[in-house]
C-alpha positions in Angstrom: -9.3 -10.3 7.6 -8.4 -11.9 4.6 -6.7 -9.6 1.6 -8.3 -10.0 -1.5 -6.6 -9.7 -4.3 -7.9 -6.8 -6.5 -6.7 -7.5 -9.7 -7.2 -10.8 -11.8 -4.5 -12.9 -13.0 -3.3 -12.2 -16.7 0.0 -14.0 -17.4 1.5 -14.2 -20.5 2.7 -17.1 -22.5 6.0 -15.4 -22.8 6.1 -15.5 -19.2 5.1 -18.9 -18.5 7.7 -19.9 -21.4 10.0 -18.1 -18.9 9.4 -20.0 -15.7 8.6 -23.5 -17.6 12.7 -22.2 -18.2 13.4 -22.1 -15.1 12.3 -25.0 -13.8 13.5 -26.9 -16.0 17.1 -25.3 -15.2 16.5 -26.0 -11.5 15.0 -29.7 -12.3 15.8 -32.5 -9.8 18.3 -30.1 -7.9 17.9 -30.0 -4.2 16.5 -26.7 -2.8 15.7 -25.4 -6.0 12.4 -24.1 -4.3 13.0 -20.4 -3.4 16.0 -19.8 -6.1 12.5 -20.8 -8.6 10.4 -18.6 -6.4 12.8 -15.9 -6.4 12.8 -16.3 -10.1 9.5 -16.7 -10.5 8.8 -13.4 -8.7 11.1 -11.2 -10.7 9.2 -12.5 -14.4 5.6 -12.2 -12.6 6.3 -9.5 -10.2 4.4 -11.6 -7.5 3.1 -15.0 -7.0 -0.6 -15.8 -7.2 -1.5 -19.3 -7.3 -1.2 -20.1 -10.6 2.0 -19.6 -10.5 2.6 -21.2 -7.3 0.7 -24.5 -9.1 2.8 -24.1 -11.7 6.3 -24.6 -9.7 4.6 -27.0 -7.6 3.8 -29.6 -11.0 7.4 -28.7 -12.4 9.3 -29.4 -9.4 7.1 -32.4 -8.3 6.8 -30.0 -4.8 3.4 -30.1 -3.3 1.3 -27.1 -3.5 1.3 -26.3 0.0 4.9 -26.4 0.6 4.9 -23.9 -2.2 2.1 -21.9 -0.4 3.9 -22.3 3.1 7.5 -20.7 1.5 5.5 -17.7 0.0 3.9 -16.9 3.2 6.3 -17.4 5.7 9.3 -14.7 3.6 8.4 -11.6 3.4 10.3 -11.0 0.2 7.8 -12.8 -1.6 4.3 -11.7 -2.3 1.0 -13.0 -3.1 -0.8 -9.5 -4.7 0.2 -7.5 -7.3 2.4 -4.8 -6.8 0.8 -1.3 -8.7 2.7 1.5 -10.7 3.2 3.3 -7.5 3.9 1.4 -4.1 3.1 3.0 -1.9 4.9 2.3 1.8 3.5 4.1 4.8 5.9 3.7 7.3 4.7 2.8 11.4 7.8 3.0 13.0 7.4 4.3 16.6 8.4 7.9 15.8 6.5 7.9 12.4 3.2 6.5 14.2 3.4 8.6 17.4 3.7 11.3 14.6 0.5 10.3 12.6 1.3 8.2 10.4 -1.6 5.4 11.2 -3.9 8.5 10.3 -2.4 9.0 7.0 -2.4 5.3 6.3 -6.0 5.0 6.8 -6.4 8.4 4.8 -4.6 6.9 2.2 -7.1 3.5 2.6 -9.8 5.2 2.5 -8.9 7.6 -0.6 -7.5 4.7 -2.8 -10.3 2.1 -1.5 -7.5 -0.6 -0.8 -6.7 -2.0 2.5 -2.8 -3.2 3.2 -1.5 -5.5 1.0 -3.4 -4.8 -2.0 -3.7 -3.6 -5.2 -5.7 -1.0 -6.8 -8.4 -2.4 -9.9 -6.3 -0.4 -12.1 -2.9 -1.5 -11.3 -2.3 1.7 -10.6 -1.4 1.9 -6.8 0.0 -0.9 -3.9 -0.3 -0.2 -0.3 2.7 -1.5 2.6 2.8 -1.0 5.6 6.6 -0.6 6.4 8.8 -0.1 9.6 11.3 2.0 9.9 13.1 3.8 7.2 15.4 5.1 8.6 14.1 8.7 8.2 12.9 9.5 11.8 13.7 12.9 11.5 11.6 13.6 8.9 8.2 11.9 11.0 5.7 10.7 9.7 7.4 9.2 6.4 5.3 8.0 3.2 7.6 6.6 0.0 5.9 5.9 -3.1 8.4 4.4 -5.1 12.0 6.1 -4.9 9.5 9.5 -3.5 9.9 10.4 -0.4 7.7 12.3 1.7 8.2 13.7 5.6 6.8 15.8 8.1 3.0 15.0 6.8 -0.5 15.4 7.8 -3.4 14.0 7.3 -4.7 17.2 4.8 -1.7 16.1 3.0 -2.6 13.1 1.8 -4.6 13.5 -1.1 -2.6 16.2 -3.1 0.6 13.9 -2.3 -1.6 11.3 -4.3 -2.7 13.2 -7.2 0.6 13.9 -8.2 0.4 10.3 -9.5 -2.5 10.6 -11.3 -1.5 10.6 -14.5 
């Protein structure tokens, strides 16, 4: 299934002034590619194609070398992150504890599938391996949050604490 991304690009001319920065810092320099897409990450907070086109024209790099890069790290993404990210984590003692229940209760509750956005910005969904928090099985972060020893019934009230 291919993710869709939920929310529409809306760069800003300051931002693009940024990156247009960038590469022309990183001009002519051999593997320039990912230090640009690292860079290019941290103004954007992800990179949709129009930014991808962009570092493509201004380092003379075709597109789909840009694309290939972006989708073979992980550290780089193609969708927005939200407000909240949200990392459900499917580690083997997390999901023999339930946590592939509370990730689709959490899908199901926010609408979103992995990897994507809510319409509002509000909320990202990952699915993570292990963090390192066995003990507390099944583990859900949203941002620096986390939360252990869930259920399913959980869910819900864990989210509307971010409702704000």
């Amino acid at each position: 299934m291919e993710k869709k991304n939920t929310l529409p690009f809306n760069g800003t001319k300051e931002q693009e002034q940024r990156l247009m920065e960038v590469i022309a810092e990183h001009k002519g320099q051999q593997g320039a590619t990912i230090p640009v897409l690292h860079k290019a990450q941290e103004i954007y907070g992800y990179l949709p194609i129009e930014v991808q086109k962009m570092i493509s024209e201004g380092l003379d790099v075709p597109l789909a070398e840009i694309y290939g890069i972006v989708t073979f790290y992980t550290q780089f993404s193609l969708n927005p992150k939200g407000k909240y990210q949200i990392g459900v984590c499917l580690g083997t003692a997390c999901y023999v504890k339930g946590s592939g229940d509370i990730l689709e209760k959490i899908k199901e509750i926010l609408k979103i599938d992995v990897g994507e956005c809510t319409p509002d910005g509000k909320f990202s969904l990952e699915a993570t391996r292990c963090v390192g928090a066995c003990g507390l099985a099944p583990v859900v972060t949203i941002n620096e949050d986390v939360y252990g020893r869930l259920v399913v019934a959980d869910v819900a009230d864990m989210l509307a604490k971010y409702q704000d």
